[in-house]
C-alpha positions as CSV (number, residue, x, y, z in Angstrom):
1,X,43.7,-18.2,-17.1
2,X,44.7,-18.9,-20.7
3,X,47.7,-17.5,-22.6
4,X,48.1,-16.5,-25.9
5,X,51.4,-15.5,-27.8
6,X,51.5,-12.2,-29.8
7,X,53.9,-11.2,-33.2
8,X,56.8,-9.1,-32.3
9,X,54.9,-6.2,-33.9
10,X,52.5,-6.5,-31.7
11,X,54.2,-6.8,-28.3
12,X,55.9,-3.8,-29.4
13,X,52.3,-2.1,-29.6
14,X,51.7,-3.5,-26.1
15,X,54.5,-1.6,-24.4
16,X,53.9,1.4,-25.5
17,X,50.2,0.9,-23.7
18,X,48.4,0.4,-26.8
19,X,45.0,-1.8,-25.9
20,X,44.8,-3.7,-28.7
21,X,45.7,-7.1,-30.5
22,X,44.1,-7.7,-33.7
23,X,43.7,-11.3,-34.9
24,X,46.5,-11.5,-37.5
25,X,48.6,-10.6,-34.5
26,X,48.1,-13.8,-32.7
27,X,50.8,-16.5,-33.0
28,X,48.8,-19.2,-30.4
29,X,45.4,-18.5,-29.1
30,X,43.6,-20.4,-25.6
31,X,40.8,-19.4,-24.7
32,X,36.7,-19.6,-25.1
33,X,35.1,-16.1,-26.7
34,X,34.7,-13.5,-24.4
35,X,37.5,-15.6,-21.7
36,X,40.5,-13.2,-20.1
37,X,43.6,-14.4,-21.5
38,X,47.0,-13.3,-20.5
39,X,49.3,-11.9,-23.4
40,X,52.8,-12.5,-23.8
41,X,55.4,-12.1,-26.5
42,X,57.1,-14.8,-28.4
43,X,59.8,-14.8,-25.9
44,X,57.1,-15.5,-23.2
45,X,57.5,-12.1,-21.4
46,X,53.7,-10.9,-20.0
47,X,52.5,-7.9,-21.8
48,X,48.9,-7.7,-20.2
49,X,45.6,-9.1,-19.3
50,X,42.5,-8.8,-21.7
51,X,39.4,-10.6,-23.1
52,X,39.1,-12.6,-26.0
53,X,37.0,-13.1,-28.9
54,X,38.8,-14.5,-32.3
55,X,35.2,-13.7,-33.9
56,X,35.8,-9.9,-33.4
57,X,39.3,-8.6,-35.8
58,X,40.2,-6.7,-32.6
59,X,40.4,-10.1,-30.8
60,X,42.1,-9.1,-27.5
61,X,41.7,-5.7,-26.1
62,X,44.0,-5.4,-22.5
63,X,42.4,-4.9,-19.4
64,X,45.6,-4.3,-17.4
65,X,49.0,-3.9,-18.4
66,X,50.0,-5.3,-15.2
67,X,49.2,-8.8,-13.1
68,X,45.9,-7.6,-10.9
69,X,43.1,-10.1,-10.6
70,X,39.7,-8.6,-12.2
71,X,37.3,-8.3,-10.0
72,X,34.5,-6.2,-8.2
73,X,37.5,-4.4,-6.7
74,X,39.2,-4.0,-10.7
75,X,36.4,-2.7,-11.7
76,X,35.5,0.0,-8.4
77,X,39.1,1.2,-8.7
78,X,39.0,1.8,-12.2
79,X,35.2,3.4,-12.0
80,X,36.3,6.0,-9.4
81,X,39.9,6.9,-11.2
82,X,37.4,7.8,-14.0
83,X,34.8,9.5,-11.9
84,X,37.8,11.7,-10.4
85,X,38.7,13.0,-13.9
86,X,34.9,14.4,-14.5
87,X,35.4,16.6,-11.3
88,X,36.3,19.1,-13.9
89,X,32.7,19.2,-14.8
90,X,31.2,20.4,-11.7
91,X,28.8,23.3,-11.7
92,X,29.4,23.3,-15.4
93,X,26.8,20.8,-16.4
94,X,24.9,17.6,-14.7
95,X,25.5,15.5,-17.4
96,X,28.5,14.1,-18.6
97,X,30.1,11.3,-19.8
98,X,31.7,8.4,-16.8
99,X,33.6,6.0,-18.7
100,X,34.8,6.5,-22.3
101,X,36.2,3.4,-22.7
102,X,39.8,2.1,-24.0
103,X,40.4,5.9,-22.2
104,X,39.5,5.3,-19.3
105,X,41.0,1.7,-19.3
106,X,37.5,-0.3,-19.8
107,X,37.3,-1.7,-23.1
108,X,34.1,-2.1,-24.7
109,X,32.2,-0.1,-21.9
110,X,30.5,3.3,-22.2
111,X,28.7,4.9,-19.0
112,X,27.3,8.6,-19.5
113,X,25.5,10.5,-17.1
114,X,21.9,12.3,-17.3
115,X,21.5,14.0,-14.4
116,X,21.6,10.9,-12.5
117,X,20.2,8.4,-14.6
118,X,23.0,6.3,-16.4
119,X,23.1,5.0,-19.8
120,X,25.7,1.5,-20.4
121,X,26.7,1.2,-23.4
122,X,28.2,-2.6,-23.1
123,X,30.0,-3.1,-26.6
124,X,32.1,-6.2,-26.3
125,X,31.5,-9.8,-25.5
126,X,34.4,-9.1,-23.0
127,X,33.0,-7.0,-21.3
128,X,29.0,-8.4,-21.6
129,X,30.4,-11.2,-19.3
130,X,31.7,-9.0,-17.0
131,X,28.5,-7.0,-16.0
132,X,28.0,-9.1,-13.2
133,X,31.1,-7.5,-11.7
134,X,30.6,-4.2,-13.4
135,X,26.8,-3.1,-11.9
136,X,26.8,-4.0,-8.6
137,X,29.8,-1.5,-8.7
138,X,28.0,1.7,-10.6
139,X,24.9,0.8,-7.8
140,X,26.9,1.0,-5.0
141,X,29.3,4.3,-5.9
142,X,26.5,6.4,-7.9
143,X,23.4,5.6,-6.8
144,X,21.6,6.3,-9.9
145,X,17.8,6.7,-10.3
146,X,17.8,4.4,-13.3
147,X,20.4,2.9,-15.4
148,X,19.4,1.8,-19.0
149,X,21.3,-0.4,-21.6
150,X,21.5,1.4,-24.6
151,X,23.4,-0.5,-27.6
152,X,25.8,0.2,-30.1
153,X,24.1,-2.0,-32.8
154,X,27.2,-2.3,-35.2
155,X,29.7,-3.2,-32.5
156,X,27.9,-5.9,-31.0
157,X,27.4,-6.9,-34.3
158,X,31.1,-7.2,-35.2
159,X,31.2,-9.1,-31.7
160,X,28.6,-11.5,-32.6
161,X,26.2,-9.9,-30.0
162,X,22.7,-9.5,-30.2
163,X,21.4,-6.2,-29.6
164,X,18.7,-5.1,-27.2
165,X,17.8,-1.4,-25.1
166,X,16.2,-2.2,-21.9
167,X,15.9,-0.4,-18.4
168,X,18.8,-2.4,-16.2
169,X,18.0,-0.5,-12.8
170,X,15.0,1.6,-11.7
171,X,12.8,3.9,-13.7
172,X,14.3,6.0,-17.0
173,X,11.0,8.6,-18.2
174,X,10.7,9.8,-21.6
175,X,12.0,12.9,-20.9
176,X,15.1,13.9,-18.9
177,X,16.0,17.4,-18.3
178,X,20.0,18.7,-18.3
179,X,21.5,21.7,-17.2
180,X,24.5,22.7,-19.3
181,X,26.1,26.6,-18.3
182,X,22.9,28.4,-18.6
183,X,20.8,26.5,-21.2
184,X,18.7,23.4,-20.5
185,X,17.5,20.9,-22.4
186,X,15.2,17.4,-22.6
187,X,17.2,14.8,-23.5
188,X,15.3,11.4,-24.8
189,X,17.6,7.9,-23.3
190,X,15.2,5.5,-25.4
191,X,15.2,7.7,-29.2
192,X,17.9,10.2,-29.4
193,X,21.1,9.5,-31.5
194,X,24.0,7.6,-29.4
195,X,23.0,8.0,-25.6
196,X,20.6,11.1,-25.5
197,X,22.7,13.6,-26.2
198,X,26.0,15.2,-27.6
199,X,27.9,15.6,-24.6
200,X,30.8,15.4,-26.3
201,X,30.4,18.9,-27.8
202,X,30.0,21.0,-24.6
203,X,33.3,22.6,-24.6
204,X,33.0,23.9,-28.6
205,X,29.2,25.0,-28.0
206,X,30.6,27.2,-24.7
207,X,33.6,28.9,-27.4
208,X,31.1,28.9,-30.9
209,X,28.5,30.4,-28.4
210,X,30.9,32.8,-26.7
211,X,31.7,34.6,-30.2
212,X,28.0,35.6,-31.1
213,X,26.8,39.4,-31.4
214,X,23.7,40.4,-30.5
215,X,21.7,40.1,-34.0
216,X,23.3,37.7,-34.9
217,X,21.9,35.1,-38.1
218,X,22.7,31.7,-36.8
219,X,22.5,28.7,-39.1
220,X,22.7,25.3,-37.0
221,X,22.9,22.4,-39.7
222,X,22.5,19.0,-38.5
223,X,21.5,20.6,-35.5
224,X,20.0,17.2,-34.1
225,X,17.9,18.8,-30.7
226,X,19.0,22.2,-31.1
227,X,21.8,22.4,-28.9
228,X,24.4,24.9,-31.0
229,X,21.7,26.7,-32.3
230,X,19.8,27.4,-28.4
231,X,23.0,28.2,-26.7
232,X,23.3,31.0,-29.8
233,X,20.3,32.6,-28.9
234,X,20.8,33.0,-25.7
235,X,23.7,34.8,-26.2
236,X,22.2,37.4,-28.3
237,X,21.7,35.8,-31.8
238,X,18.5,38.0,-33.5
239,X,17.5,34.8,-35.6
240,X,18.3,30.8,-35.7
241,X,17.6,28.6,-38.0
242,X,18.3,24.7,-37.4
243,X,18.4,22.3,-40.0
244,X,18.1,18.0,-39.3
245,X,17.0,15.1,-41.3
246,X,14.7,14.2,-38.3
247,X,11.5,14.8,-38.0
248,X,11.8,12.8,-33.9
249,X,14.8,15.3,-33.5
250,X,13.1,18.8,-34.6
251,X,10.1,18.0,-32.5
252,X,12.6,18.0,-29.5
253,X,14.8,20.9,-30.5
254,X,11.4,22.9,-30.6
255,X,10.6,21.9,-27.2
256,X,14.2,22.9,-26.1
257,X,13.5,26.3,-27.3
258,X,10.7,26.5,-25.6
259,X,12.2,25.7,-21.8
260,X,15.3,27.9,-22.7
261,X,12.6,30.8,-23.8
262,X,14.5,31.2,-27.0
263,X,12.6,31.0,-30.3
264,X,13.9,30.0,-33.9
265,X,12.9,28.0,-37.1
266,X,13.4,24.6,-37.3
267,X,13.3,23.4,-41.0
268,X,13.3,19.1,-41.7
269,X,15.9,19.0,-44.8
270,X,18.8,16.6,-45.8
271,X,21.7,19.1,-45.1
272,X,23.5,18.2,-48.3
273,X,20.2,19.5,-50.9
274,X,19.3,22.2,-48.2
275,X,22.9,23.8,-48.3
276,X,23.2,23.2,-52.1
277,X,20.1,25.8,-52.9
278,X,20.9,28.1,-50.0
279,X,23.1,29.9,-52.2
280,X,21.0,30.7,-54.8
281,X,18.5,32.6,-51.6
282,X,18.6,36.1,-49.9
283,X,19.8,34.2,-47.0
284,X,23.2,35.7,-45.8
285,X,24.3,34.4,-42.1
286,X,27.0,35.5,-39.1
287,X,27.5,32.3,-38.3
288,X,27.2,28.8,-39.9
289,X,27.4,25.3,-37.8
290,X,28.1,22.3,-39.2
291,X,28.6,19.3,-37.0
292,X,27.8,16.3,-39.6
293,X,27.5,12.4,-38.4
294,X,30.8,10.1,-38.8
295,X,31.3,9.8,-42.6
296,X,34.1,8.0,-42.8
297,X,33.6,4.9,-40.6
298,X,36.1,2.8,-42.0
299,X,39.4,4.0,-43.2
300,X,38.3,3.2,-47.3
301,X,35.9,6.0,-46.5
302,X,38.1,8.3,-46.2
303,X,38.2,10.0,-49.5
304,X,34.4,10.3,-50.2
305,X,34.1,11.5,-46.2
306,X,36.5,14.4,-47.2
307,X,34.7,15.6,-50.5
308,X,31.2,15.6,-49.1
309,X,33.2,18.1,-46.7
310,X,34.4,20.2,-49.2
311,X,30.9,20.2,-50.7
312,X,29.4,21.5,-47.3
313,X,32.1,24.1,-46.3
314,X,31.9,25.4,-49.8
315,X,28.4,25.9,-49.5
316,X,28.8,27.5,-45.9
317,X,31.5,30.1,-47.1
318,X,28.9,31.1,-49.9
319,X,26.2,31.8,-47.8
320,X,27.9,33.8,-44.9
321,X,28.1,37.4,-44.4
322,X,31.6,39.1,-45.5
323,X,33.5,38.6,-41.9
324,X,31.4,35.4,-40.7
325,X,32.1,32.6,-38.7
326,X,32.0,28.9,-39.3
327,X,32.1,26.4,-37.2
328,X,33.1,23.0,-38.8
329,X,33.4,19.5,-37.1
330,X,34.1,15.7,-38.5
331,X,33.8,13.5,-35.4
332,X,35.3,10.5,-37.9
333,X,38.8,9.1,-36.1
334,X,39.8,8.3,-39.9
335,X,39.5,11.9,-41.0
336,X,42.7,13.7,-39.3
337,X,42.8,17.3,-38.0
338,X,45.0,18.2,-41.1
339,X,42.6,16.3,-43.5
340,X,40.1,18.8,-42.2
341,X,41.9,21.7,-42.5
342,X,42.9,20.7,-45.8
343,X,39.1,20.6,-47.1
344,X,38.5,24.0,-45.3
345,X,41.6,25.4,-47.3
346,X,40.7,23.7,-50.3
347,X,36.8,25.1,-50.0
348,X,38.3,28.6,-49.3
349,X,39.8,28.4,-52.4
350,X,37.1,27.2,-54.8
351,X,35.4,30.4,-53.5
352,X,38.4,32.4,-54.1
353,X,38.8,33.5,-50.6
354,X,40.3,32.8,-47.5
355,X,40.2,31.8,-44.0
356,X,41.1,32.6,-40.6
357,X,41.4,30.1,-37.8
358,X,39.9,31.5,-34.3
359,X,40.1,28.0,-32.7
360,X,40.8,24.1,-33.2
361,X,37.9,22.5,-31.3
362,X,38.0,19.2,-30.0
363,X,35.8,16.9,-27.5
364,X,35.4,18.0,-24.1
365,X,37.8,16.7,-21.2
366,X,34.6,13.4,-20.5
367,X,35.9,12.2,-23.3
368,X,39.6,12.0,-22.9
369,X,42.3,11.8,-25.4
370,X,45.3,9.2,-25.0
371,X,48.0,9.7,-27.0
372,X,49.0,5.8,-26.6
373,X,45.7,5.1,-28.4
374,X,45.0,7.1,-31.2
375,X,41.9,6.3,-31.7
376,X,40.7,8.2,-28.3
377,X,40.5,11.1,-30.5
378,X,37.8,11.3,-32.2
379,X,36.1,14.8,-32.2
380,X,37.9,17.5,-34.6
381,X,36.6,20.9,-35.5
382,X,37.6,24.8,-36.8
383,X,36.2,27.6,-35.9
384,X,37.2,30.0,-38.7
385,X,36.2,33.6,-40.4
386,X,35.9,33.9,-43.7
387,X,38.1,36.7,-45.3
């Protein structure tokens, strides 16, 4: 195995069981793309094991803090410590996520779970070599009906991977069907936005759900399939109304209120025009959802991610009934809890109003956080009333 030699900077970042070198932290590199390389410090102390790609400015990320050879038994132990910490999950749902990657201590490597057929998300060139190891692995301890590779196009991009969706194991149909508390739902593996579904929000649908009256005037925007907005009318809401830029989406979230028996509207609009006339309508709501897609994907993104959020809480306050609820959520890493809270506060006032928090929502327990890698949190949200 190679070695490469890390800035003192870095090393420090190592200890403290952060997984990543970037390439301006590397004082001598060995080592073809995609290679595992062994990581020391200037003084030649180990640090870790990882994979290599100089192409990719995260050009390390550690396997192991510690000397283990990685092989088919690296890779079982580290699958079943990850499937021990979804055990949580049972009898809640039969679809979660497996392996959330630098979290679970598998870099690169997403595995979710759709009532047994898996989805791989294999994000690195680290980690693409390594499959060999990896599914024989995921065959043996799940037994899955199917498993289908499902990329993240940008990542493999900043890799210098091609990209390509394909059925690795067995048969994946067009339509999968989850059970998640009492709702259900068709999830799509081949067209639906990251693997199927958002998993990620089960927890915050359970508490936004939890909080409905019966009557209640529901208003799911970027509702995607339909999942806030369906788990609201089954507990009691009088009238739903989800909003998405896809047609592909819509057409499922109907046919998800359809096998939960629920009905609603489902109107196609960009989320930004349709909540900029909603004020000027008769339309008054109980509750108002807004989960939006990552706006701020880089850190210089920031800034416009946080007034496009200002622009859509303002809009929510102005259209909800005196006492409502909203539900807010930035699933950016870049955009902070207090950055959030900051635009709700700042969007209270414009209104001249203010707000009361009921919760701070965050990504269900699939998708742990690691306070050694910041980054592990994603998922932020408020669930406030409007005074």
């Amino acid at each position: 195995m190679k070695t490469i030699t890390v800035k003192r900077p870095a090393a420090e970042r190592l200890r403290a069981f952060h997984p990543w070198v970037y390439r301006t932290d590397i004082l001598q590199a060995a080592g073809d793309p995609g290679d595992l390389v062994a990581v020391h410090d200037p003084g030649g102390a180990f640090l870790g094991i990882g994979y290599i790609n100089p192409a990719s400015e995260i050009s390390v990320r550690i396997l192991s803090f510690s000397r283990v050879e990685i092989n088919r038994d690296f890779f079982r132990e580290r699958l079943l410590t990850a499937f021990r910490k979804r055990e949580v999950l049972a009898g809640r749902t039969d679809a979660c996520r497996l392996v959330h990657a630098e979290a679970d201590e598998l870099p690169g490597l997403i595995v979710d779970d759709y009532a047994g057929h898996l989805v791989l998300q294999v994000n690195t060139l680290g980690m693409e070599r390594m499959q060999e190891l990896l599914l024989p692995e995921l065959l043996e301890l799940r037994r899955p009906k199917g498993i289908y590779g499902k990329s993240d196009a940008a990542s493999r991009r900043r890799e210098g991977l091609d990209t390509e969706d394909r059925v690795l194991h067995g048969e994946i149909p067009g339509r999968i069907e989850i059970r998640e508390g009492g709702a259900r739902f068709l999830v799509s593996l081949r067209e639906g936005q990251k693997t199927g579904f958002f998993l990620d929000q089960r927890r915050n649908r359970e508490i936004v759900s939890s909080c409905i009256n019966k009557g209640d005037r529901v208003l799911d925007v970027f509702a995607h399939t339909g999942a806030f907005g369906i788990h609201a009318a089954l507990n009691g809401a009088g009238r739903v109304r989800l909003v998405d830029a896809s047609r592909e989406a819509l057409a499922l979230a109907r046919e998800n209120m359809a096998l939960n028996g629920v009905s609603g509207e489902a109107v196609r609009a960009d989320a930004f025009d349709f909540l900029t006339e909603a004020p000027g309508t008769r339309d008054r709501y109980d509750l108002v959802i807004l989960d939006p897609p990552p706006f701020a994907k880089a850190k210089r993104s920031t800034a416009g991610a946080l007034k496009g959020m200002r622009h859509l809480i303002a809009q929510s306050l102005r259209i909800l009934r005196p006492g409502g609820l909203l539900a807010v959520f930035s699933c950016s890493h870049h955009v902070s809890q207090e950055d959030l809270g900051v635009a709700l506060l700042e969007a209270a006032a414009d209104r001249g109003g203010r707000v009361e928090v009921l919760e701070h929502l965050f990504q269900d327990r699939d998708h742990p956080q690691i306070l050694n890698i910041p980054m592990s949190l994603y998922l932020k949200g408020f669930l406030v009333r409007s005074l």
